[in-house]
VOFI-174922 format. One line per field, with one value per atom (N, C-alpha, C, O, CB): atom name; residue in one letter; x negated, y, z; residue number from 1. Coordinates in Angstrom, 1 decimal. Glycine has a CB too. Layout:
a = c(CA,...) .
r = c(A,...) .
x = c(X,...) .
y = c(Y,...) .
z = c(Z,...) .
k = c(NUM,...) .
//
This chain:
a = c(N,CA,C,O,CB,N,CA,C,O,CB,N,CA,C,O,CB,N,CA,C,O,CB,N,CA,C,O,CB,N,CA,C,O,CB,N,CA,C,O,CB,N,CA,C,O,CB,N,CA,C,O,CB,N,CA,C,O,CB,N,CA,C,O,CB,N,CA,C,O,CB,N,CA,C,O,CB,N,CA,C,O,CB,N,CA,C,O,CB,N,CA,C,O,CB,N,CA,C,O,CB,N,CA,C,O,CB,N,CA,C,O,CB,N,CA,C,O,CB,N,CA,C,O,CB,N,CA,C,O,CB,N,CA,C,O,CB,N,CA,C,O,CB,N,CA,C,O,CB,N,CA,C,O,CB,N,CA,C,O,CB,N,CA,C,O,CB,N,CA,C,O,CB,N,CA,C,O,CB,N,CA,C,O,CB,N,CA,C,O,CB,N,CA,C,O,CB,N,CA,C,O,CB,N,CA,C,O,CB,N,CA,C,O,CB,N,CA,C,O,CB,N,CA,C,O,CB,N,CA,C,O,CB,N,CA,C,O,CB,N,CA,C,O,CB,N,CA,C,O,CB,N,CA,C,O,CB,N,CA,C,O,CB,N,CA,C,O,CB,N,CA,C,O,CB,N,CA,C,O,CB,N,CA,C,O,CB,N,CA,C,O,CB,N,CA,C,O,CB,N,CA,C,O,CB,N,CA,C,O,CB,N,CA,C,O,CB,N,CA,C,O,CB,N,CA,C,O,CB,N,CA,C,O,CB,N,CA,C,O,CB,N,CA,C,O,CB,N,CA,C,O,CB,N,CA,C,O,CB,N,CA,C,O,CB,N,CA,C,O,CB,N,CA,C,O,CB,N,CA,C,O,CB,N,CA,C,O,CB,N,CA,C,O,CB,N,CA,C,O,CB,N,CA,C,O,CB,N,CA,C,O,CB,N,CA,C,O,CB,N,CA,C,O,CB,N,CA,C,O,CB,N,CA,C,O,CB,N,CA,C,O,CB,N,CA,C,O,CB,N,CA,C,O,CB,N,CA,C,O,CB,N,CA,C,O,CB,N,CA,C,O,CB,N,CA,C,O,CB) .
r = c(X,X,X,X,X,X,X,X,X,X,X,X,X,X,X,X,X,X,X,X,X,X,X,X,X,X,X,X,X,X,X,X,X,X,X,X,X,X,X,X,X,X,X,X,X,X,X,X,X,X,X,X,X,X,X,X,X,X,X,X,X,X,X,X,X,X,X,X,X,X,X,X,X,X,X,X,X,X,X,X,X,X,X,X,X,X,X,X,X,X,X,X,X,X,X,X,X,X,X,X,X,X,X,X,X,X,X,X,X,X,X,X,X,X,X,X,X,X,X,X,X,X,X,X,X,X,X,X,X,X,X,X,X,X,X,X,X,X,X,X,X,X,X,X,X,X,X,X,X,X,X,X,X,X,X,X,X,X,X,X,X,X,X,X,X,X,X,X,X,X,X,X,X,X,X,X,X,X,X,X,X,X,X,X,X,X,X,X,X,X,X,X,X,X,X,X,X,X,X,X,X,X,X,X,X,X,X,X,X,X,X,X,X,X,X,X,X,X,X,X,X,X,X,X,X,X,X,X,X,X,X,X,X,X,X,X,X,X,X,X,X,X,X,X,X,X,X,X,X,X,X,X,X,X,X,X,X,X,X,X,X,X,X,X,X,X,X,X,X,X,X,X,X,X,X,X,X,X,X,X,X,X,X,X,X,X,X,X,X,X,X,X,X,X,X,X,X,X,X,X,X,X,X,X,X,X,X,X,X,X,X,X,X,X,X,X,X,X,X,X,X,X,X,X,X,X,X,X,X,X,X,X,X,X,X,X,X,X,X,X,X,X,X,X,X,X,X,X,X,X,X,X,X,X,X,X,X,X,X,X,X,X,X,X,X,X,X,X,X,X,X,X,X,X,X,X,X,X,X,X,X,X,X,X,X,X,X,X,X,X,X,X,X,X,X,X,X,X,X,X) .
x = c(-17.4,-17.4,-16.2,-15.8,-18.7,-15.7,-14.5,-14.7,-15.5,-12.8,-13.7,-13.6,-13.7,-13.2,-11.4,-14.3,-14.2,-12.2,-11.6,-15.7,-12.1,-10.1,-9.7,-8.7,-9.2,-9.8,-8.8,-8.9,-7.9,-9.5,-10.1,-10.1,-9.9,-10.0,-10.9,-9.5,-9.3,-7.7,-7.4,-9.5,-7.3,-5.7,-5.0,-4.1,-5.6,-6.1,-5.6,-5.5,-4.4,-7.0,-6.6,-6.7,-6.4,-7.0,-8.5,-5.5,-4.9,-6.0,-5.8,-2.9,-7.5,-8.6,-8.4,-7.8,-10.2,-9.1,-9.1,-10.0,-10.8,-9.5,-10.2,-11.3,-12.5,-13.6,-11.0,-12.3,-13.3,-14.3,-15.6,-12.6,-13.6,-14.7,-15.6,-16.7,-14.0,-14.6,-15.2,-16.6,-17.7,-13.6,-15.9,-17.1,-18.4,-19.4,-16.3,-18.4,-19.2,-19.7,-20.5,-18.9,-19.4,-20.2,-21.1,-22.3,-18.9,-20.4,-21.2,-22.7,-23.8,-20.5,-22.1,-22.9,-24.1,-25.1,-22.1,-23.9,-25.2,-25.9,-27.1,-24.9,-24.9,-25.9,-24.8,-24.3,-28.0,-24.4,-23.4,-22.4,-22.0,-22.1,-22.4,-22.2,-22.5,-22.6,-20.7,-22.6,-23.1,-22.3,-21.3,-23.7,-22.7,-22.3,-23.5,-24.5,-20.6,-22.9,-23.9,-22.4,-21.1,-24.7,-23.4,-22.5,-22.7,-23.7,-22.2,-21.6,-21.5,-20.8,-19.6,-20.5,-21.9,-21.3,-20.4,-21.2,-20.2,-19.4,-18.6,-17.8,-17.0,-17.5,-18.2,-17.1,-18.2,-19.3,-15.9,-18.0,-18.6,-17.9,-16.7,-17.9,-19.0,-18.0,-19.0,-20.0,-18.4,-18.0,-18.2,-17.3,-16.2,-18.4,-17.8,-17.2,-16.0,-16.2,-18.5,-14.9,-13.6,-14.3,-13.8,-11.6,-15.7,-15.9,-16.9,-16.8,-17.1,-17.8,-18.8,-17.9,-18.3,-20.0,-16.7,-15.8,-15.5,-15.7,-14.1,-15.0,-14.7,-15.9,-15.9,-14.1,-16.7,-17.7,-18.3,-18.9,-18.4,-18.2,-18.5,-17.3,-17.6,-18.6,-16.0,-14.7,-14.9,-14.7,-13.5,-15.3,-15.8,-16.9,-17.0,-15.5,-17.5,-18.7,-18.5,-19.4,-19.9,-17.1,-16.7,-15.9,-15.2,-15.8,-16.0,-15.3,-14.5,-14.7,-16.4,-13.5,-13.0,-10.9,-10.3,-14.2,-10.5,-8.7,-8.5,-7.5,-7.6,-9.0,-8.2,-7.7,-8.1,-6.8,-7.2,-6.7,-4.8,-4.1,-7.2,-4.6,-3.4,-1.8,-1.4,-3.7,-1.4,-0.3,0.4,0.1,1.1,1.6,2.5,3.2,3.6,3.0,3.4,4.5,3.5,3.9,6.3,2.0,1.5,0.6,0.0,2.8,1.1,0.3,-0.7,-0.6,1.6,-1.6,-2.8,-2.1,-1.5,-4.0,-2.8,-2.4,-4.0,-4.9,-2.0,-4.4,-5.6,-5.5,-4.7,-5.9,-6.6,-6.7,-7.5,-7.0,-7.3,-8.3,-9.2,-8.1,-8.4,-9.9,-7.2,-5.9,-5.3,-5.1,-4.3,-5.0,-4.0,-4.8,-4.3,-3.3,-6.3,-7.3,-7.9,-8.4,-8.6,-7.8,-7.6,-6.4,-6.4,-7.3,-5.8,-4.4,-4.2,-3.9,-3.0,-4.4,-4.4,-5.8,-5.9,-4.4,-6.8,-7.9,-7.2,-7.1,-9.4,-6.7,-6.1,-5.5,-5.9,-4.6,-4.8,-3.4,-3.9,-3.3,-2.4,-5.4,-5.9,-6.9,-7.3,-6.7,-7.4,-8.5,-8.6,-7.5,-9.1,-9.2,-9.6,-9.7,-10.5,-11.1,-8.6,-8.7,-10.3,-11.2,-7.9,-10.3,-11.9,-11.5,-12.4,-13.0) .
y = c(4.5,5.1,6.1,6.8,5.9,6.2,7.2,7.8,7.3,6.4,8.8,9.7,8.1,7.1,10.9,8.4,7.6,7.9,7.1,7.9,8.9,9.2,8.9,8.5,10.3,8.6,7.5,5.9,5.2,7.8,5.5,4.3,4.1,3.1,3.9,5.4,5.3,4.8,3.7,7.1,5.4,6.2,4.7,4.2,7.4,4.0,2.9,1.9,1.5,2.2,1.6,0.1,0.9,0.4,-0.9,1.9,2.6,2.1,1.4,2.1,2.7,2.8,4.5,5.4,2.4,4.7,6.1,6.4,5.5,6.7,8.3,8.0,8.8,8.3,8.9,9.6,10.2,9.0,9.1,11.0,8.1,7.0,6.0,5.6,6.2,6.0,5.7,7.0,7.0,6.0,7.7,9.4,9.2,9.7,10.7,8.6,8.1,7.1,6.9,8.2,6.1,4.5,5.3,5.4,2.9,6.1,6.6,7.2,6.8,7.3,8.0,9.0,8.6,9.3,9.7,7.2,6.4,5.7,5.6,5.5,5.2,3.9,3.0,2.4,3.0,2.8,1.3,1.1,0.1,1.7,1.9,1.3,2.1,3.3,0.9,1.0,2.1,3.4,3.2,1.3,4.5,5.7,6.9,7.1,6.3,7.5,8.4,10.0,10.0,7.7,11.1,12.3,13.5,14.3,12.6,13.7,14.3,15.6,15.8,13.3,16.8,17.8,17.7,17.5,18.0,17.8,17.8,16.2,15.6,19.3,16.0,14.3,13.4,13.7,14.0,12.4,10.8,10.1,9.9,10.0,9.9,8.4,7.2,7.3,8.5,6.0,4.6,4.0,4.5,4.0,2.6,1.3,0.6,0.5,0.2,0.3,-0.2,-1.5,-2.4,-0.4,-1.6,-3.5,-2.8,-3.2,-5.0,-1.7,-1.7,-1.5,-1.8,-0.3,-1.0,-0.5,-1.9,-2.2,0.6,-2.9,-4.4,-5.1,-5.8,-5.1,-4.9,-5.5,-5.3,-6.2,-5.6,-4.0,-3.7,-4.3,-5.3,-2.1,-4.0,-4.4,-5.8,-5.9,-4.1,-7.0,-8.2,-8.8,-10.0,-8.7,-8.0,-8.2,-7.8,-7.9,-7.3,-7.2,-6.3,-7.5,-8.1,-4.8,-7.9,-8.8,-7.9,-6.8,-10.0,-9.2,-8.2,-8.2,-8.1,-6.0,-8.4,-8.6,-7.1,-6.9,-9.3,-6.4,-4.6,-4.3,-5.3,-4.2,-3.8,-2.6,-3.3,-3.6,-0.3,-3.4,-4.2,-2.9,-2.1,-4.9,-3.4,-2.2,-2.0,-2.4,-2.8,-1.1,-1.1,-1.8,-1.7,-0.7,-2.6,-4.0,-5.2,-6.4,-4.8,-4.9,-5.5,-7.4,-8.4,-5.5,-6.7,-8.2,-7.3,-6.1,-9.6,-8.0,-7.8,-7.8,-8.4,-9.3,-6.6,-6.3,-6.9,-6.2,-4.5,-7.4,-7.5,-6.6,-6.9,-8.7,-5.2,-4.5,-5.5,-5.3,-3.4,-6.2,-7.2,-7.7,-7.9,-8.1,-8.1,-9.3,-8.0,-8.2,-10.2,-6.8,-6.1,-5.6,-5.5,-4.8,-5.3,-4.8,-5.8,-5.6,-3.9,-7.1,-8.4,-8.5,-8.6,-9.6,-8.5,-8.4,-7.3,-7.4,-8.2,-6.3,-5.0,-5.2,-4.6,-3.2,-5.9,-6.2,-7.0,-6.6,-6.9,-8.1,-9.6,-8.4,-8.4,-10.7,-7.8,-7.0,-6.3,-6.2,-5.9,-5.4,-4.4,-5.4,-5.0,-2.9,-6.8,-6.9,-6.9,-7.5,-7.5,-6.6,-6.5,-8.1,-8.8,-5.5,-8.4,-9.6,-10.0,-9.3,-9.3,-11.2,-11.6,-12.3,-12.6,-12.8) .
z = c(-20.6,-19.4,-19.3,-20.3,-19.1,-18.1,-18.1,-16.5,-15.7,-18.4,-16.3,-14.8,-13.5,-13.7,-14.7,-12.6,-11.7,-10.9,-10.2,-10.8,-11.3,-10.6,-11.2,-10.7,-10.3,-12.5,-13.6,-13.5,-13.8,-15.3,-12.9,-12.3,-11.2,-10.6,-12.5,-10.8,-9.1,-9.6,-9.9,-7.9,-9.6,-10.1,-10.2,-9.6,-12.0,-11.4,-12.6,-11.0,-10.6,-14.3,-10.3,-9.5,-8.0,-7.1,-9.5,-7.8,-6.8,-5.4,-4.4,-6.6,-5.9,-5.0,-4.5,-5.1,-5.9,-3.1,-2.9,-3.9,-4.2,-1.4,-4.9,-6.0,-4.8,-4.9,-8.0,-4.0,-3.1,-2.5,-2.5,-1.8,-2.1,-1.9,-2.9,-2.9,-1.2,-3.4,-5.0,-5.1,-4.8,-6.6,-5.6,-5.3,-4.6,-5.1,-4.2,-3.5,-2.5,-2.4,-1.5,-1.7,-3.1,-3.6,-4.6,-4.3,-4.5,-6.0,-6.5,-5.8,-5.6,-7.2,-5.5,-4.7,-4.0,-3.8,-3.8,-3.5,-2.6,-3.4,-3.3,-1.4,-4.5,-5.8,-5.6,-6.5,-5.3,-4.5,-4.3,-5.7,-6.2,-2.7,-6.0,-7.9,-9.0,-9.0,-8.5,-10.0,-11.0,-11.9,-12.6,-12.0,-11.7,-12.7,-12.6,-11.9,-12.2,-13.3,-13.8,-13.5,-13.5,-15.9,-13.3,-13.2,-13.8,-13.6,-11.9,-14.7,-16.1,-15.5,-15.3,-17.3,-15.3,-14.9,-13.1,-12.2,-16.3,-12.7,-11.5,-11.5,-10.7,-11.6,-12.3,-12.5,-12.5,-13.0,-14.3,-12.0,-11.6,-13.0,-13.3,-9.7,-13.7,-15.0,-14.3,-13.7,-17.7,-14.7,-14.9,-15.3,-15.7,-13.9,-15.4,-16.0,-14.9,-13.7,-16.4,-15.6,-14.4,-14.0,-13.2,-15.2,-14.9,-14.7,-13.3,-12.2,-16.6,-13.7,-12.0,-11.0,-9.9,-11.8,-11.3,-9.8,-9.5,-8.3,-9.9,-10.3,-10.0,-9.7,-8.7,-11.0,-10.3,-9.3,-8.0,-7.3,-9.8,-7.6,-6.1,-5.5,-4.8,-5.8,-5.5,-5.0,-4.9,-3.7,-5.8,-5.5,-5.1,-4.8,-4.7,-5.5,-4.8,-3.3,-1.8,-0.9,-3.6,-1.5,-0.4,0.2,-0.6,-0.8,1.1,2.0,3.3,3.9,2.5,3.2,4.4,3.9,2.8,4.2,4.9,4.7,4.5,3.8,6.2,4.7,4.8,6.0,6.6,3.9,6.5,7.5,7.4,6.5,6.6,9.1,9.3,9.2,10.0,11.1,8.1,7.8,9.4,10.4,6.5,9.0,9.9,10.5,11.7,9.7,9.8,10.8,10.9,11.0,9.9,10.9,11.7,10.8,11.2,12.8,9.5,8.7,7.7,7.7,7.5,7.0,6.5,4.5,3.7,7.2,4.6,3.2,2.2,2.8,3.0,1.4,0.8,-0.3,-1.3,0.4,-0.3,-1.0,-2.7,-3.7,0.0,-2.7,-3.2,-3.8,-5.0,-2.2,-3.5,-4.3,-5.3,-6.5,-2.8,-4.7,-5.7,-6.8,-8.0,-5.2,-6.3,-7.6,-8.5,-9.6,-7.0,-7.8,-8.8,-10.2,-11.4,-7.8,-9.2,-10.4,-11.4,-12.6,-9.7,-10.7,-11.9,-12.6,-13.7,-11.1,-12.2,-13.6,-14.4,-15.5,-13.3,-14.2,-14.4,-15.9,-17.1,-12.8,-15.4,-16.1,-17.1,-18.2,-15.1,-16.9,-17.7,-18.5,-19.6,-16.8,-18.2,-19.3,-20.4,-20.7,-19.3,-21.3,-22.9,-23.0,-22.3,-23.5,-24.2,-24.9,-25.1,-25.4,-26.3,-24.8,-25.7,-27.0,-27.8,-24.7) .
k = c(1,1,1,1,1,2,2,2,2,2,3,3,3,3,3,4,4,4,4,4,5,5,5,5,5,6,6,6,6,6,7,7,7,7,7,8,8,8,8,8,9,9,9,9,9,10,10,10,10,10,11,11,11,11,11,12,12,12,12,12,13,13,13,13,13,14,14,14,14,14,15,15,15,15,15,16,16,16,16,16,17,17,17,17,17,18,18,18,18,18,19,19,19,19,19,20,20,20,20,20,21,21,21,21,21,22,22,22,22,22,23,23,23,23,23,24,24,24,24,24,25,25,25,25,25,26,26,26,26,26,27,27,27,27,27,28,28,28,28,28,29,29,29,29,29,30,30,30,30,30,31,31,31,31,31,32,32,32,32,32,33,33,33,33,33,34,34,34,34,34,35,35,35,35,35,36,36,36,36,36,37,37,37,37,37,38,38,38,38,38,39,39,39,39,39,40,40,40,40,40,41,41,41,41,41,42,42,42,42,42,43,43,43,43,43,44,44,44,44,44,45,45,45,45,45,46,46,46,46,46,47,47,47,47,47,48,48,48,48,48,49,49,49,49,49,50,50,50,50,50,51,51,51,51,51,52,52,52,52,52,53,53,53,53,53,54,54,54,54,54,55,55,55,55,55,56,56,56,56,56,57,57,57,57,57,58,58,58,58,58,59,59,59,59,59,60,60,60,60,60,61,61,61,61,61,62,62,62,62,62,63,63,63,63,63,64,64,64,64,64,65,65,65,65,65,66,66,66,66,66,67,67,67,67,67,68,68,68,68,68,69,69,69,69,69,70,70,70,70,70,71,71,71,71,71,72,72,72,72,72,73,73,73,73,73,74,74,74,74,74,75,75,75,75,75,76,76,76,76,76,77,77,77,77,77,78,78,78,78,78,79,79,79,79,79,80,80,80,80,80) .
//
């Protein structure tokens, strides 16, 4: 388990909302004093249960938040 803003930080998620998945149950962690810890695998697994393209950038095409936090798992997983 580590800071939920370190996993924010790592899969460039907002961590306040993260903060607030915690905060309702919508994933699992536990809160250690003023800090939220969990697992980068419960933040990934909420993140793909979440459907949905994201929010239409500025010039007007669809960024998938879901595809970049895919890849940065792809990038961070532990060898099996």
């Amino acid at each position: 388990m580590e800071p939920l803003r370190d996993i924010a930080k790592r899969l460039e998620i907002n961590a306040d909302h993260l903060a607030e998945l915690a905060k309702t149950g919508r994933i699992a962690a536990v809160k250690k004093g003023r800090q939220w810890m969990a697992t980068q695998e419960a933040v990934l697994a909420y993140v793909n249960t979440v459907s949905g393209p994201g929010r239409p950038s500025k010039d007007g095409t669809r960024k998938s938040s879901r595809l970049k936090v895919a890849r940065l798992a792809a990038a961070t997983a532990k060898p099996s």
